[in-house]
C-alpha positions in Angstrom: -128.8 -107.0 -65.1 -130.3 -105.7 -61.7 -129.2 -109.1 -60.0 -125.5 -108.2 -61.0 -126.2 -105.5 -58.4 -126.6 -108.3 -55.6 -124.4 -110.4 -56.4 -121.2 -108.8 -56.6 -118.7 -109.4 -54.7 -117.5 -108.5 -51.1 -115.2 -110.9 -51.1 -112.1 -109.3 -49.5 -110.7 -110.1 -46.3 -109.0 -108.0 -43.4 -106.8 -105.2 -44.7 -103.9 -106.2 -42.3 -103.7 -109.9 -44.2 -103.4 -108.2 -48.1 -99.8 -108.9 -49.3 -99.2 -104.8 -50.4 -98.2 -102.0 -48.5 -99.6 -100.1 -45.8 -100.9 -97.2 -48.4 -102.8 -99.3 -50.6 -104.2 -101.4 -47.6 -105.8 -98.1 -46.5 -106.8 -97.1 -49.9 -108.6 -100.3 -50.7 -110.0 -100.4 -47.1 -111.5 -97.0 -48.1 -112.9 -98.6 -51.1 -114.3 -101.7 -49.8 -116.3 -99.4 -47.2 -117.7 -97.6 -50.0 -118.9 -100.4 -51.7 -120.7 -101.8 -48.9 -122.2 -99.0 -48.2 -123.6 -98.2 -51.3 -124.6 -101.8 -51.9 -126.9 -102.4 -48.8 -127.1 -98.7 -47.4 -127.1 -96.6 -50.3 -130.9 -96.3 -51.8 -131.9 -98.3 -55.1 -132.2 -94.8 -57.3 -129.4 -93.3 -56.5 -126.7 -96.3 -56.5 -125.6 -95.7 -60.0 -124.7 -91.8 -59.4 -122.8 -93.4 -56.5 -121.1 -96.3 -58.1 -120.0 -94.2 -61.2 -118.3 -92.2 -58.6 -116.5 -95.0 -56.6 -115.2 -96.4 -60.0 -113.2 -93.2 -60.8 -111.2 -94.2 -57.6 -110.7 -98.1 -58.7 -109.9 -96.7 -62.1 -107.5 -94.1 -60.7 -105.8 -97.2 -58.4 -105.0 -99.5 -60.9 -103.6 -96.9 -63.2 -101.5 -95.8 -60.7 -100.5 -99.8 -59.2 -101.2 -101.6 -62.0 -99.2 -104.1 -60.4 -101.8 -104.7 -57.7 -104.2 -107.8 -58.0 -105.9 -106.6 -55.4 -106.6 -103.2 -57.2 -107.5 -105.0 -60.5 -110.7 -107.4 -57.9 -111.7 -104.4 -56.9 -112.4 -102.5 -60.2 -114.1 -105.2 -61.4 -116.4 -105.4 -57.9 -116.7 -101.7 -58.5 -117.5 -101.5 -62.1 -119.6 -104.6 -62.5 -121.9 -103.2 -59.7 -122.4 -100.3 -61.3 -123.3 -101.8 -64.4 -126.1 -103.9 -62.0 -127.4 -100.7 -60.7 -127.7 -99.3 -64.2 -129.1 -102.3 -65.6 -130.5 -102.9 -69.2 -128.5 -104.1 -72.2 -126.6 -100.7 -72.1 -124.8 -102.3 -68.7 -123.2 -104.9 -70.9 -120.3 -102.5 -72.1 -119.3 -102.3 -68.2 -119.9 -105.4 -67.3 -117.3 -106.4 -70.0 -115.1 -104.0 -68.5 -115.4 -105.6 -65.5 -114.6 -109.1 -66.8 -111.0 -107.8 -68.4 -110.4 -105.9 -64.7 -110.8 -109.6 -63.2 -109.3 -111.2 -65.8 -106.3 -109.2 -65.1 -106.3 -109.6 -61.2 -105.7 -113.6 -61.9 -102.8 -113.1 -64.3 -101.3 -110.8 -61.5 -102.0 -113.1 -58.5 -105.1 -115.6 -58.7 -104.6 -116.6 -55.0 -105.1 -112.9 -54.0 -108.0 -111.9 -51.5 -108.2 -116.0 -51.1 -109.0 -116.1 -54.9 -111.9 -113.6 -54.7 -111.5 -113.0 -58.5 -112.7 -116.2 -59.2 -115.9 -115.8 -57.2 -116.2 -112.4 -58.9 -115.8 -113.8 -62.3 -118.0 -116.7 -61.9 -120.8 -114.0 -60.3 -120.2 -112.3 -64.1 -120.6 -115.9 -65.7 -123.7 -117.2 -63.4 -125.6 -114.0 -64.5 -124.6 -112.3 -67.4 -127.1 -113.6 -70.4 -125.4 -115.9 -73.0 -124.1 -115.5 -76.4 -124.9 -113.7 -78.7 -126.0 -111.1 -76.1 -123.3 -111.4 -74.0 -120.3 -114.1 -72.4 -122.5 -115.7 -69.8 -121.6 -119.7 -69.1 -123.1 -121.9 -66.5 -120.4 -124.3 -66.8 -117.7 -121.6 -66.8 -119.1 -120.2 -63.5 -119.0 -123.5 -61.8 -115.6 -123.8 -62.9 -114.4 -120.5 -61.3 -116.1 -121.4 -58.4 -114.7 -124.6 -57.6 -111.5 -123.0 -58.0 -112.7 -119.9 -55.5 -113.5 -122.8 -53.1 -110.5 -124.3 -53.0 -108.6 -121.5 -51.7 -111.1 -119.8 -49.6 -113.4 -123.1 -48.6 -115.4 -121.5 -46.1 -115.8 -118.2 -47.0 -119.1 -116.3 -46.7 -118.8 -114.9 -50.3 -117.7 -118.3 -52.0 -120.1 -120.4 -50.2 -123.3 -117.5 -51.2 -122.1 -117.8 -54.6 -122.0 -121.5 -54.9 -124.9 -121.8 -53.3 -126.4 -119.7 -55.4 -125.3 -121.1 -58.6 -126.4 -124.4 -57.3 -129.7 -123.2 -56.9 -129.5 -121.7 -60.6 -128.7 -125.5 -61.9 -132.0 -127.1 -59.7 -129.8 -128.5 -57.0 -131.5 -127.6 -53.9 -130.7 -129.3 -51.6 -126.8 -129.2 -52.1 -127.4 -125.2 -52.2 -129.5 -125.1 -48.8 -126.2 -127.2 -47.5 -123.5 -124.2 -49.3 -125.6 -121.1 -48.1 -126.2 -122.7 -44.2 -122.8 -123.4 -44.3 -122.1 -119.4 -45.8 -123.8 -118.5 -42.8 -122.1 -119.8 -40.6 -118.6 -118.3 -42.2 -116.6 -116.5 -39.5 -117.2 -112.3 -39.0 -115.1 -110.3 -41.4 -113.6 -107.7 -38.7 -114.5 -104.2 -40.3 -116.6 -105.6 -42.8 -119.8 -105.8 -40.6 -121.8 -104.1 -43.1 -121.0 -106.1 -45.9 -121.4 -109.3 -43.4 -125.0 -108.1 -42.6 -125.7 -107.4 -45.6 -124.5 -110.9 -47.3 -125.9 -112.6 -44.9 -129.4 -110.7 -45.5 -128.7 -112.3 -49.3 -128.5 -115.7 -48.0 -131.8 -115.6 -46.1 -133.5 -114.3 -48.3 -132.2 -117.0 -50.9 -132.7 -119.7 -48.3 -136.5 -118.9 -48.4 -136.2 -120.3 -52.4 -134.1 -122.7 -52.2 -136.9 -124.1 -49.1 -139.7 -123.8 -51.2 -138.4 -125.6 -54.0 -137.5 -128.4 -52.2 -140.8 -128.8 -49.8 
């Protein structure tokens, strides 16, 4: 469950392109900030405490816009990460919660955030163990993904996470081509921290996805 923690999404552009008003621009902005910095800044023992906390304000949002797509990604980011930083089977209750939040966001709008739910949700699928335990799907993921990457085809997020399910199914050397092409996706502007931070992911991942195929 720990790798739920990594892989979760940052998927969300500039506020000033997100088809809502000015107040829940700011308010998601506010959120997205959070989450970045409790995914790469925050340390390992105390993400949980700080997730938990972060989710009461997703939670609050989409009760109060439940309307928003946008609201409905980011609950699931939210949630499904704290799940990761909890970990163990007991993380499965969230992480279910976290599908239905997604689930929702592409009834509402599937093209919202360039179709970061689907990233999000495949992320869930990639990693998540199977049945009975729980809903994870290989092929499922890779479903989701192909449809993330047609509406956002150079993405840092959609790229990481299909090269990263490519290196799940033994394809290396078409996931060393996703994740140099990931890093070479253009600077979110005020998302640098959760650029640096993804970015550190692909490296890192790179390193693997080398040694498997030399």
């Amino acid at each position: 469950m720990k790798r739920i923690t990594a892989c979760l999404l940052l998927v969300a552009l500039s506020p000033s392109v997100w088809a809502i008003d000015t107040a829940d621009e700011q308010r998601l902005a506010g959120i997205q900030e959070g989450w970045a910095y409790i995914q790469y800044e925050v340390p390992t023992e105390q993400r949980t405490a700080a997730f938990e906390k972060l989710a009461t304000q997703t939670t609050a949002f989409t009760q109060e816009r439940p309307s928003v797509a946008e609201a409905w990604i980011w609950s699931g980011i939210v949630t499904s990460s704290w799940a990761g930083a909890q970990g163990g089977l007991g993380a499965l209750s969230k992480v279910k919660e976290a599908k239905v939040d997604l689930e929702k966001a592409l009834a509402l709008d599937p093209k919202a955030l360039q179709g970061s739910a689907y990233t999000s949700l495949a992320a869930l699928y990639d990693r998540v163990p199977g049945w009975p335990i729980g809903f994870g799907d290989a092929n499922k993921a890779e479903q989701l993904l192909k449809q993330a990457l047609q509406l956002n085809p150079t993405g840092i997020d959609s790229l990481y996470f299909w090269g990263d399910h490519l290196y799940r199914q033994k394809h290396y050397v078409e996931a060393k081509n996703a994740l140099q092409r990931a890093l070479l996706a253009a600077p979110r502007p005020g998302r640098e921290t959760a650029d640096t931070g993804r970015r550190k992911e692909i490296e890192v991942l790179l390193v693997d996805v080398n040694k498997k195929i030399n």
